[in-house]
C-alpha positions in Angstrom: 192.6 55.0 166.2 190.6 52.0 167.8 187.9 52.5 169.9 186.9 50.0 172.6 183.5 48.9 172.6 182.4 49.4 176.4 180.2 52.4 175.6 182.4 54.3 177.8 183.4 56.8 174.6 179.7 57.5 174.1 178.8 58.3 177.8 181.6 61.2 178.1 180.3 62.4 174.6 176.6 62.5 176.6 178.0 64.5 179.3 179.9 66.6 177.4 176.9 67.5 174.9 174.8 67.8 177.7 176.7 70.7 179.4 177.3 72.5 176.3 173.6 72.2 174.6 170.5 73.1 176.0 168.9 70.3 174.2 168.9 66.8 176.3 167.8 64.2 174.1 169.9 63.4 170.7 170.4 60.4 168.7 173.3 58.1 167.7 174.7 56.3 164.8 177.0 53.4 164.6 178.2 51.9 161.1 179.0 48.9 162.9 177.7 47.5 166.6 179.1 45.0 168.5 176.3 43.5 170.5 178.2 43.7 174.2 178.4 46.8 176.2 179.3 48.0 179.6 177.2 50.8 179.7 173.5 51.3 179.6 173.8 53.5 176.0 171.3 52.7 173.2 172.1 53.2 169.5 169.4 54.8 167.5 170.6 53.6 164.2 172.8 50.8 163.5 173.9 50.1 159.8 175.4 46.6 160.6 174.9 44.9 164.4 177.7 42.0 165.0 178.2 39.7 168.0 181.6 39.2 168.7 183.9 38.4 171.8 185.8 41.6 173.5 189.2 40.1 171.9 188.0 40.5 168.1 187.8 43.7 166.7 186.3 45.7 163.4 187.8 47.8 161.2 185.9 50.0 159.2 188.1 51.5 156.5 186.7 54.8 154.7 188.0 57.6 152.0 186.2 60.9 150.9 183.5 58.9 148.9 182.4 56.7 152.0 182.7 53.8 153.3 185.1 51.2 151.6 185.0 48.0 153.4 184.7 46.4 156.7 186.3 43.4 157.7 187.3 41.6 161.5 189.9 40.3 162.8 
């Protein structure tokens, strides 16, 4: 599955979380950023940030012990 990198995915998780929980305020994790975003949405904690342009994209390839590799193309 690829995700696009507009911020768009994390502001329908936000609403979604927001009508379900009480709570208002959470934090996010991204193993990789890319540096350019669409929507106002801040990451908390960022293992690895990366400028790129919007046609290069990351892949992140994991198995049950973690994280394997990442590599763009």
């Amino acid at each position: 599955m690829m995700l696009l990198n507009s911020g768009k995915n994390h502001a329908v998780c936000y609403e979604a979380f927001s009508r379900l929980f009480i709570q208002r305020k959470y934090k996010t994790l991204a193993l990789v950023e890319r540096t350019h975003k669409a929507f106002p949405i801040k990451t908390d904690y960022v293992g690895l940030s990366v400028a790129t342009t919007l046609q290069e994209h990351i892949y992140v390839e994991t198995d049950e012990a973690g994280v394997k590799g990442a590599y763009m193309e």
